[in-house]
C-alpha positions as CSV (number, residue, x, y, z in Angstrom):
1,X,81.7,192.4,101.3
2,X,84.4,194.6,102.0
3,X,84.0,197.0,105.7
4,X,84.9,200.6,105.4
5,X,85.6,203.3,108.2
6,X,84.6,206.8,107.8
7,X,86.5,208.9,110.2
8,X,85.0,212.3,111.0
9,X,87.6,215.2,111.9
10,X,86.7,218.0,113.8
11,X,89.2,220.9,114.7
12,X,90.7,221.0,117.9
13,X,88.2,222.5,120.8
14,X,87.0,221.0,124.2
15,X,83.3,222.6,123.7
16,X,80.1,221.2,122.1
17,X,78.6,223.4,119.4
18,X,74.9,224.7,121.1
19,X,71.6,222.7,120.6
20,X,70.6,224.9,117.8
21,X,73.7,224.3,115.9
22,X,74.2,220.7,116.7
23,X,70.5,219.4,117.0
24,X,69.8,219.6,113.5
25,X,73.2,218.0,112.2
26,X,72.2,214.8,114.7
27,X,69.0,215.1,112.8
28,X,70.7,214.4,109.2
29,X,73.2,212.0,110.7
30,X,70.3,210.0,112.1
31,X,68.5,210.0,109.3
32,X,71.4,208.8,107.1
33,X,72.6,205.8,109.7
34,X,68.7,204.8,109.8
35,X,68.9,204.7,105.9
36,X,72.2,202.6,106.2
37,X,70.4,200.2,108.4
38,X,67.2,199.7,106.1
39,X,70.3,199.1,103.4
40,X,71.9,196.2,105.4
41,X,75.0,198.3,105.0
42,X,75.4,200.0,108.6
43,X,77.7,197.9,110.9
44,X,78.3,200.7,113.5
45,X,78.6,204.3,114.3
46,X,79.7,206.4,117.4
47,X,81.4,209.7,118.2
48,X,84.2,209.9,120.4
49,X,84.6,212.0,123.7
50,X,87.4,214.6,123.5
51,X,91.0,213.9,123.0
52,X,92.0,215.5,126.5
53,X,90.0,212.4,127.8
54,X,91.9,209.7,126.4
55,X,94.9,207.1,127.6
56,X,97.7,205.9,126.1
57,X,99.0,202.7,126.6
58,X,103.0,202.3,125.5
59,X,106.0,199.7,127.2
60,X,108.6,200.8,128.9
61,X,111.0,198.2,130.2
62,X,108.7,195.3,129.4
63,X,105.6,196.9,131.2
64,X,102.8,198.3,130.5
65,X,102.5,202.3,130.8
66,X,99.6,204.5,131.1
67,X,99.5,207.9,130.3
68,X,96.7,210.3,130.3
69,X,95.5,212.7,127.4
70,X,96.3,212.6,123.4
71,X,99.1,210.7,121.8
72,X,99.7,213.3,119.8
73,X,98.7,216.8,119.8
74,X,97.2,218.1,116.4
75,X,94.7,220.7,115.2
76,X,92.3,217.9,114.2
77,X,91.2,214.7,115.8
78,X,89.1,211.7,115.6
79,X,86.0,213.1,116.5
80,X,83.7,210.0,115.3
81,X,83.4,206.9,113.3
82,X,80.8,204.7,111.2
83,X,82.0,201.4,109.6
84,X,79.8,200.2,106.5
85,X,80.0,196.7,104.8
86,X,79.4,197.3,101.2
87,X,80.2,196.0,97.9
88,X,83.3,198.7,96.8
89,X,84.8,201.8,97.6
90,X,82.5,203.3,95.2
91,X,79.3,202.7,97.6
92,X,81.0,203.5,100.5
93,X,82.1,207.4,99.1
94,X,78.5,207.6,98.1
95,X,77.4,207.2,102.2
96,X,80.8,209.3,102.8
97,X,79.5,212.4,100.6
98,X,76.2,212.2,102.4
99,X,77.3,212.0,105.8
100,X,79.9,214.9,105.0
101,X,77.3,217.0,103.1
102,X,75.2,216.9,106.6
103,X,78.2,216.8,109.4
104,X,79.9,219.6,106.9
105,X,83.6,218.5,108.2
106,X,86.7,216.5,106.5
107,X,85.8,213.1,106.5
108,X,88.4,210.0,105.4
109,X,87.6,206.8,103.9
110,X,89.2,203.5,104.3
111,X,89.0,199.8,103.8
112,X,89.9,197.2,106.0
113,X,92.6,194.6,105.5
114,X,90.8,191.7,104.1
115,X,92.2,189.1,106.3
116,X,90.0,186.6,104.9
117,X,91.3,186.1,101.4
C-alpha cells in the first residue's frame, strides 16, 4: 500500500499555546493516532521542535557546511508529521480531515514516490 505524509503547519511563533489550550488538542490527536494503530494504518507521527532550532547542511567548495537556524524564513513551518500506509489518497484525506478537524491548522497531503514499481 501506498505511504502518505501529512504535514501540519503552524504560523510562525517560538511559544507553546498553554495547557488549557494545547492539552485537549493532544487529547483528539491521541485518540486519532491510537485509532490509526488499531487500523494497521499508522506508521509514525511526531511534531517538530521550532524552526530557530534547526541546522542546515549545504557544500561549499566540496565540503560540508553547517549552519544554524531555518533554511528559509516563512510565516509557516513544519510544525509536525504522521505518515500512514493506506490503500489511496482517498483514505488517507479521510485521517487528514480528522486530524485537521482536531489540530484546527492547514495540513498537506502527499504520497511517496513508489520506488518499488
Amino acid at each position: 500500500m501506498p505511504h502518505y505524509l501529512i504535514s501540519v503547519y503552524q504560523p510562525q511563533s517560538e511559544t507553546t499555546p498553554p495547557p488549557e489550550v494545547l492539552g485537549p488538542i493532544m487529547e483528539q490527536v491521541n485518540a486519532i493516532n491510537r485509532e490509526m494503530q488499531q487500523a494497521g494504518v499508522w506508521v509514525y507521527s511526531g511534531g517538530l521542535d521550532y524552526p530557530s532550532t534547526a541546522t542546515v547542511i549545504t557544500t561549499e567548495g566540496g565540503q560540508p557546511v553547517l549552519t544554524d537556524g531555518p533554511f528559509v524564513e516563512l510565516k509557516e513551518y513544519l510544525g509536525g508529521f504522521t505518515i500512514i500506509d493506506v490503500t489511496d489518497l482517498d483514505v488517507a484525506l479521510d485521517w487528514a480531515r480528522r486530524l485537521q478537524a482536531a489540530i484546527g491548522l492547514p495540513l498537506e497531503v502527499r504520497p511517496f514516490f513508489d520506488v518499488h514499481s
